[in-house]
C-alpha positions as CSV (number, residue, x, y, z in Angstrom):
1,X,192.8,-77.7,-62.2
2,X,191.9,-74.0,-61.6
3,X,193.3,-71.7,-59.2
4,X,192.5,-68.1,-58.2
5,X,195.4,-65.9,-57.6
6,X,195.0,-62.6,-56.6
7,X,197.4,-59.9,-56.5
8,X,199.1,-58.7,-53.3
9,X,201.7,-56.0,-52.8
10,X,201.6,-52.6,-54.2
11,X,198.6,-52.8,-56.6
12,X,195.5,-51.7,-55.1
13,X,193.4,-53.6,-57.1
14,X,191.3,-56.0,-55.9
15,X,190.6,-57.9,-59.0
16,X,190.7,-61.4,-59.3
17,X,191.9,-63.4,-62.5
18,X,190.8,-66.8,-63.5
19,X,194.0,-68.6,-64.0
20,X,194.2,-71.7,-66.1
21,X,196.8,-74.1,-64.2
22,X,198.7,-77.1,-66.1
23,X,201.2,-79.8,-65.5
24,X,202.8,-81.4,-67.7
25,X,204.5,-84.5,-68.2
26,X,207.7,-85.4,-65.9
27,X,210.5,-84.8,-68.1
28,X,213.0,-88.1,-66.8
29,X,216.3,-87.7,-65.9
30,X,219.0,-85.6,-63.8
31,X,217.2,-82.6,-62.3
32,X,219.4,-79.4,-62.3
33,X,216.6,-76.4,-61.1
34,X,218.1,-73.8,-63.4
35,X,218.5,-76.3,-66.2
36,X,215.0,-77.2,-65.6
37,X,213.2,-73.5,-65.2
38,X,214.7,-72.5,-68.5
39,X,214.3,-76.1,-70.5
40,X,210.1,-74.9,-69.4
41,X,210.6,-71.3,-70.2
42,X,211.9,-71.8,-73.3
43,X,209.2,-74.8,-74.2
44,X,206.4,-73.7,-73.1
45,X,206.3,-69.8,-72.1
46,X,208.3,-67.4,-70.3
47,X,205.4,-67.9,-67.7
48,X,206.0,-71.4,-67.1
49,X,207.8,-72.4,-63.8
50,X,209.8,-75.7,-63.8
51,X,210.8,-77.5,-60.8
52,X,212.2,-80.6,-60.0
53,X,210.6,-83.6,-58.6
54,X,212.0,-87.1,-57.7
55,X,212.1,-88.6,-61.5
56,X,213.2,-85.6,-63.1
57,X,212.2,-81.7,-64.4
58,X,207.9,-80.9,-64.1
59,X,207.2,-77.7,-66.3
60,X,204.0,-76.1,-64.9
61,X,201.8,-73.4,-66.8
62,X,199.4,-71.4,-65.9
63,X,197.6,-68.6,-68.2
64,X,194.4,-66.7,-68.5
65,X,192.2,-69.6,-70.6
66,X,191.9,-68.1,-74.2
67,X,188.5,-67.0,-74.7
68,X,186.0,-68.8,-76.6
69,X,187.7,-72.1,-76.0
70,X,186.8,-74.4,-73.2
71,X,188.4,-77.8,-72.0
């Protein structure tokens, strides 16, 4: 899945970056958010966001693709 994002706020820029979007597995269990946000930070990347779902903790990532490598 690919997403724009573009920024908003103070920067005047008006660039757009492609961002590469992932979701991962469902990790199973008792979801506590905080728990959860730094169980994905930690695993993945400080850029990771983890929420939680009805079966448990979903990480999601989403970075610049690395160049020169295409799914």
């Amino acid at each position: 899945a690919r997403k724009v994002v573009t920024a908003n706020g103070g920067d005047a820029t008006a660039t757009v970056t492609p961002m590469d979007c992932k979701v991962l597995p469902t990790i199973p269990g008792i979801c506590k958010p905080d728990k959860c946000m730094e169980y994905c930070q930690a695993r993945i990347s400080g850029t990771s966001v983890g929420e939680c779902v009805s079966d448990g903790c979903r990480c999601t990532y989403c970075g610049i693709p690395p160049s020169g490598r295409r799914n």
